[in-house]
C-alpha positions in Angstrom: 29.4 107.1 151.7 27.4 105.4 149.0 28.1 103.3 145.8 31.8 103.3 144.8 32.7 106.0 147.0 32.4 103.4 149.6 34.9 101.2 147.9 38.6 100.6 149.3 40.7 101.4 145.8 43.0 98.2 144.9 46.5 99.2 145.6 45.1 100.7 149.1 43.6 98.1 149.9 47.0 95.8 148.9 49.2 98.7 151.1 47.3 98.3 153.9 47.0 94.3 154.2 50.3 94.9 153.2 51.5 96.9 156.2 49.5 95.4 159.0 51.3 91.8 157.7 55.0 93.9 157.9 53.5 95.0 161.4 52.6 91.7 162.7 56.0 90.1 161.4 58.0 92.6 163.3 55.7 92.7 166.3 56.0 88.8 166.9 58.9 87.3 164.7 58.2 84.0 163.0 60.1 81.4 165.1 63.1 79.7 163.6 64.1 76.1 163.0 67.2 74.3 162.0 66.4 71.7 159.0 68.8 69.3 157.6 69.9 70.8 154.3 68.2 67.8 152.4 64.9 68.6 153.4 65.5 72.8 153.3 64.5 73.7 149.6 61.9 76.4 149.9 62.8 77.7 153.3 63.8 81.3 153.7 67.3 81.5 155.6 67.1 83.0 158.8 71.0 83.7 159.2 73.2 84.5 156.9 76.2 81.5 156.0 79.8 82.1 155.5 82.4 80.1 153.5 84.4 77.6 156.0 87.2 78.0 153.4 88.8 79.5 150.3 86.7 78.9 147.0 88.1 76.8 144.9 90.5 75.6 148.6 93.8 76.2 146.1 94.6 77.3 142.7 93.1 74.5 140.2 92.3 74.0 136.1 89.4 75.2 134.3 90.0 72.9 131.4 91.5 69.8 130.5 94.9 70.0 129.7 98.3 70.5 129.8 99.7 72.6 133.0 102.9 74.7 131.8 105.2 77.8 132.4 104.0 80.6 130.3 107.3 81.1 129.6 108.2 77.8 128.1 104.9 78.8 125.4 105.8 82.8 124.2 105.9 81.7 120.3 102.7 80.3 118.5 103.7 76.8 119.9 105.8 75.2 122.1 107.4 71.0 122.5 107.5 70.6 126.1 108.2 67.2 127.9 105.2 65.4 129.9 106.6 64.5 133.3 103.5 63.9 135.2 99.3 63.5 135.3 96.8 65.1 138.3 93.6 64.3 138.0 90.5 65.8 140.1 90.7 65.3 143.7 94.4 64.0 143.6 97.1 65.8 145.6 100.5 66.0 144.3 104.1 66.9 145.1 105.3 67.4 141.8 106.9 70.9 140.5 107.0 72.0 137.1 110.6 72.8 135.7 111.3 74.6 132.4 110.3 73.0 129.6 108.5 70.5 131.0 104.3 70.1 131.0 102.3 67.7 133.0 98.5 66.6 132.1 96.1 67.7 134.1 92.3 67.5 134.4 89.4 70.3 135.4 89.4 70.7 139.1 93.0 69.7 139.6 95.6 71.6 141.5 98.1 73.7 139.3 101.1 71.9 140.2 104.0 74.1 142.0 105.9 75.7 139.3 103.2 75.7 136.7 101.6 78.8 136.0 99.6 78.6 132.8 96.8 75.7 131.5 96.4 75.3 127.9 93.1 73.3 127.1 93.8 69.7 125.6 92.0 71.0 122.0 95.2 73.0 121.2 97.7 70.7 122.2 98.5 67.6 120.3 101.0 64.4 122.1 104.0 63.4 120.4 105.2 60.6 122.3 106.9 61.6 125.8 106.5 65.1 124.8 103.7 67.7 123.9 103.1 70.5 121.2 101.1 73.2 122.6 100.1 76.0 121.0 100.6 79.3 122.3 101.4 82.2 123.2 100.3 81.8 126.7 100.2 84.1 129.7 100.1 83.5 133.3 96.7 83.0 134.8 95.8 81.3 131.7 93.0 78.7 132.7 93.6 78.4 136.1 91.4 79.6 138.9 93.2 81.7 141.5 92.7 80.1 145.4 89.6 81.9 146.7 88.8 83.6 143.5 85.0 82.4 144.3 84.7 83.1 147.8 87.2 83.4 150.9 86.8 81.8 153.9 84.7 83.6 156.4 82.7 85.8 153.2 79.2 85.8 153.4 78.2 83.6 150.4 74.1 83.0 151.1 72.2 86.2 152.6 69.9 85.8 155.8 66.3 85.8 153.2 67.3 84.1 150.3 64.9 81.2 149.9 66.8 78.0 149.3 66.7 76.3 145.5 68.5 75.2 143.2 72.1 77.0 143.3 71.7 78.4 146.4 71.3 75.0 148.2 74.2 73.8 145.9 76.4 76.9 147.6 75.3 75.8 150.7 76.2 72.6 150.5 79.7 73.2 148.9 80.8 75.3 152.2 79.7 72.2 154.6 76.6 74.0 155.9 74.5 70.6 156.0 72.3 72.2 158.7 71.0 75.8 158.2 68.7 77.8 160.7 65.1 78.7 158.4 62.1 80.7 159.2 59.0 78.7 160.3 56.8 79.2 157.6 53.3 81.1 158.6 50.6 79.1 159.6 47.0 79.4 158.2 43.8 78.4 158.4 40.9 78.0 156.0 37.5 77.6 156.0 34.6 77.9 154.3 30.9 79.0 155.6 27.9 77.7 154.1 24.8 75.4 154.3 24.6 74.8 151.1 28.4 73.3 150.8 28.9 69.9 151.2 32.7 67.8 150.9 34.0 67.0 147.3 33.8 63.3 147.9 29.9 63.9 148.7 26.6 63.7 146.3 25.3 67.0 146.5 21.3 67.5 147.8 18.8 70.0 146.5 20.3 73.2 146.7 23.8 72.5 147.5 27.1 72.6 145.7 30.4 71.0 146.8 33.0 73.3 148.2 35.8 73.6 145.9 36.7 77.1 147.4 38.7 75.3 150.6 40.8 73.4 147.9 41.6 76.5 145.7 42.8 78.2 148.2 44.8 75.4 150.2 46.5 74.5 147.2 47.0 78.6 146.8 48.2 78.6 150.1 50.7 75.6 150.1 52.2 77.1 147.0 53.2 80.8 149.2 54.7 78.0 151.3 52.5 78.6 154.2 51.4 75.4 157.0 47.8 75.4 155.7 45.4 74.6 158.6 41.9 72.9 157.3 38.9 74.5 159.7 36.3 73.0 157.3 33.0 73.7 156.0 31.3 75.9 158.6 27.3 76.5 158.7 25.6 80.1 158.3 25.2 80.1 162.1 26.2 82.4 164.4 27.1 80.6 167.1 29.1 78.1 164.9 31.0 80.6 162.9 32.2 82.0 166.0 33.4 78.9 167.5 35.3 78.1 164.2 36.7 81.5 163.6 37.7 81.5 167.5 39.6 78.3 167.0 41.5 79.7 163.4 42.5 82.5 165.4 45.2 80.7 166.9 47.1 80.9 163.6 48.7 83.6 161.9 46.1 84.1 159.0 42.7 83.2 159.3 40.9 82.9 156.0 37.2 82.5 155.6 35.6 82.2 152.5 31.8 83.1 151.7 29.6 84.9 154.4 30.9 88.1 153.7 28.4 89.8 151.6 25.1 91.5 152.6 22.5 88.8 152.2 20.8 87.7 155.8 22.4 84.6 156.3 26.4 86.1 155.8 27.5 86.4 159.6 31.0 86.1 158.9 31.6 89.9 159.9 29.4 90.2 163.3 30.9 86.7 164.4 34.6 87.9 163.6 33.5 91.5 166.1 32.1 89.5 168.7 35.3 87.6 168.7 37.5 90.7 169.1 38.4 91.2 165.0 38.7 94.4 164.5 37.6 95.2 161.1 40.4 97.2 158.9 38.3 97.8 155.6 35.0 95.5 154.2 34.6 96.1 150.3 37.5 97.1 147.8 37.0 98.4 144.4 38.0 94.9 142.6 36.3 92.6 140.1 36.0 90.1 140.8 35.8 90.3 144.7 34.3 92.8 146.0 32.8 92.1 149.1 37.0 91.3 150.5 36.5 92.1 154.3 40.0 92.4 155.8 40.6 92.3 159.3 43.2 91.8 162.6 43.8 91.0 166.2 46.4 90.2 168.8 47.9 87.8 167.1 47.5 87.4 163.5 45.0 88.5 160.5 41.8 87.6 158.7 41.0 87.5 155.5 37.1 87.3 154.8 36.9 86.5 150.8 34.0 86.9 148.8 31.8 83.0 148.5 31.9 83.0 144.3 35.1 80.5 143.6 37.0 83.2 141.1 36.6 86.3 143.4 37.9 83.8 146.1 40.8 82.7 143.7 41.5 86.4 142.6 41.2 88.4 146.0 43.4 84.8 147.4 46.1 85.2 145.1 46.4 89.6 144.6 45.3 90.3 148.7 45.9 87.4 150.5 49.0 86.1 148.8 51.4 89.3 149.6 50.6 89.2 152.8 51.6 85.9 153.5 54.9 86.6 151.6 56.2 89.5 154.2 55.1 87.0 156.6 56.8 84.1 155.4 60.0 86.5 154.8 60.0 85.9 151.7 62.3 87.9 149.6 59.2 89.4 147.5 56.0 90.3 148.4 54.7 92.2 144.7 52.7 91.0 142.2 54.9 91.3 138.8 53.8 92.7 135.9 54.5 92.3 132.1 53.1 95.1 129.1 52.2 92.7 126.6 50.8 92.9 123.2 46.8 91.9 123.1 45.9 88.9 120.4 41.7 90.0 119.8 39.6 92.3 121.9 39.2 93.1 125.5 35.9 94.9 126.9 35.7 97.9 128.1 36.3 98.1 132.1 33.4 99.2 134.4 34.5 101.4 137.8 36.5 98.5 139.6 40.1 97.3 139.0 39.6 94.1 137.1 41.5 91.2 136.4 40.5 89.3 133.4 41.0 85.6 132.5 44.0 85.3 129.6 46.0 83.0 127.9 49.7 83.9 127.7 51.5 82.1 124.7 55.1 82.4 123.9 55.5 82.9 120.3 58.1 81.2 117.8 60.1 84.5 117.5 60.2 84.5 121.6 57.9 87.0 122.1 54.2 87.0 124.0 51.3 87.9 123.2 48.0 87.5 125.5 44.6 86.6 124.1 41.4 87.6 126.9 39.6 84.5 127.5 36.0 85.4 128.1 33.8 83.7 131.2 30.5 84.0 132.5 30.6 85.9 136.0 33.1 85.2 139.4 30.9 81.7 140.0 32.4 80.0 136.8 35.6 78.6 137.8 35.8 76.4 134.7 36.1 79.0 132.4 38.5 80.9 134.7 40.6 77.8 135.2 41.5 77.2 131.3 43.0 81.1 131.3 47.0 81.0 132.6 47.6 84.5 133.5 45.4 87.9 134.4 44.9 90.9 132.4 44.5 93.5 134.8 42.8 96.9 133.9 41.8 99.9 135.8 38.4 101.7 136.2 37.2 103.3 133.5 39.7 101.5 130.5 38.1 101.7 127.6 37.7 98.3 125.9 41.1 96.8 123.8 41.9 96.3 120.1 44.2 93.3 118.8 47.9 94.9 119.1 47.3 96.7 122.0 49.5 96.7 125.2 48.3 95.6 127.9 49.6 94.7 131.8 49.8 90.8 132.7 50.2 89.9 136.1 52.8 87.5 137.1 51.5 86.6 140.4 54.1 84.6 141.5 57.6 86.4 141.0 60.9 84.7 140.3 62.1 85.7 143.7 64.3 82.8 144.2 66.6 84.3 142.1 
């Protein structure tokens, strides 16, 4: 095959990285860990966790208030004596008789006998006794024991990654140690002689590598252990003693090398270590040279040597696949239709993801302008854009008004 016919398509390329990550994940199951819960946000669960008891652990207020028989409160109000207080956390004996009221506060238990709160706005004192206004029925205000969860429920599902609320449930059913996927390990490395570190003065010729950071910073943020392999010279002995080393992880990622030019060994070095080579070009721009590849124990990622076709193939190839193995409980790209703001050009016979500024306007509602850059090697321009407009092959070029499909590369899975 010649010219684009020899092209992987996008979304096939994406199904099968896709698929050989699902296969290695079932074929050798990330190892689990048990983590305190103070150091667990961001892990995926790895078991699911039950309620050790009722939720709320007995009948309690919703509101500041007045605890009462409905009964005593049928007409629009009601004078009822005060005989008592709870406040939150405080136990009581006392039992409501007719016609009496005690205060209580949110989070109390409903005292025996009461079966109706009325909130502390639509009461008013009058001395030793209370005017609350009514009519009430029972129920009113008050949480029912185990109306949240019952003991032994399952109230956080093995997968759920741990933020926010969900490490707040945890917590409130005494689960102060929970059992986590390891997250996938992954190495990076960059290949080279004319790279040289970012804290170096750049010779002649070279450039400092800024790829390895992109994508470790990529790569920390799909919550995987990012291994650094370094900056690796355009020899062929070298590259395979590097990439034979970064095969011990789950992901090996090389950037640069993977083109046609006579110094880019990447692929022959990757065969000769035992790589066998899934699919080397995919219809994309920018990143079209993506070689994709597996072995025994993990995958490799070959990404193209230009710093935005390294950032774009990183975060719509490489980024799934590290997803499915980190379990995490999404692996897509999302995708908004949004209206354009200005013009778009006119897409060539690649999937392409353009630079764009997402703004949220004063009515609530986005709108995307395309922000326009000089080739996959300029980085700056790229940088300053905060989504991608993606297009397919052949899209004819966009007027302002015109909807078009954002990618949200990283989903609100923890949710």
């Amino acid at each position: 095959m010649t010219g684009f016919d020899a092209l992987v398509p996008y979304e096939e390329a994406l199904a099968r990285i896709v698929a050989e990550a699902e296969a290695l994940r079932d074929r050798h199951p990330t190892a689990t860990r048990e983590v305190g819960l103070w150091d667990a946000s961001g892990y995926v669960l790895a078991e699911d966790v039950v309620a050790d008891r009722d939720q709320p652990p007995f009948a309690r207020s919703a509101m500041d208030g007045y605890a009462v028989r409905a009964a005593d409160v049928t007409g629009s109000e009601a004078r009822l004596k005060v005989v008592g207080e709870i406040a939150a956390g405080q136990m009581t004996e006392l039992t409501l008789g007719p016609g009496e009221a005690i205060a209580i506060m949110t989070g109390a238990p409903v005292p025996a006998g009461a079966d109706a709160v009325q909130m502390v706005e639509k009461t008013r004192r009058d001395g030793e006794d209370v005017i609350v206004n009514g009519p009430l029925t029972p129920g009113h205000n008050i949480a029912p024991q185990g109306e949240d969860a019952q003991r032994g429920q399952v109230v956080v599902e093995k997968g759920r990654v741990i933020e926010s609320l969900t490490a707040g449930v945890l917590g409130s059913v005494g689960a102060s140690h929970v059992t986590v996927f390891q997250r996938p390990r992954t190495t990076v490395m960059t290949t080279g002689d004319e790279l040289v570190g970012v804290e170096d003065t750049p010779g002649p010729g070279q450039i400092r590598d800024s790829n390895r950071r992109t994508l470790m910073a990529l790569l920390e943020r799909e919550w995987s252990r990012v291994v650094d392999g370094g900056i690796v010279a355009d020899d062929l002995g070298e590259t395979r003693r590097a990439i034979r080393e970064g095969l011990e992880s789950d992901v090996l990622v090389l950037s640069g090398g993977v083109s046609a030019g006579v110094y880019d060994v990447v692929r022959e070095a990757l065969e000769e270590e035992g790589v066998e080579i899934i699919f080397h070009k995919v219809r994309i721009k920018p990143g079209k040279p993506l070689l994709f590849g597996r072995h025994a124990g993990g995958l490799v990622f070959g990404l193209p040597g230009n710093p935005v076709s390294t950032f774009v193939t990183g975060l719509m190839l490489l980024s799934p696949a590290l997803r499915v193995l980190g379990h995490r409980p999404e692996h897509r790209t999302w995708y908004v239709r949004v209206p354009l703001v200005g013009k778009l050009p006119a897409t060539g016979g690649r999937t392409s993801f353009h630079p764009a500024h997402i703004t949220l306007g004063d009515d609530d509602r986005m709108s995307v302008r395309y922000h326009p850059w000089h080739g996959s090697a300029d980085q700056f321009s790229f940088s300053r854009a905060n989504a991608l407009i993606r297009r397919e092959p052949g899209e004819p070029a966009a007027s302002d008004g015109e909807i078009v499909r954002v990618a949200i590369p990283h989903p609100l899975a923890s949710w």
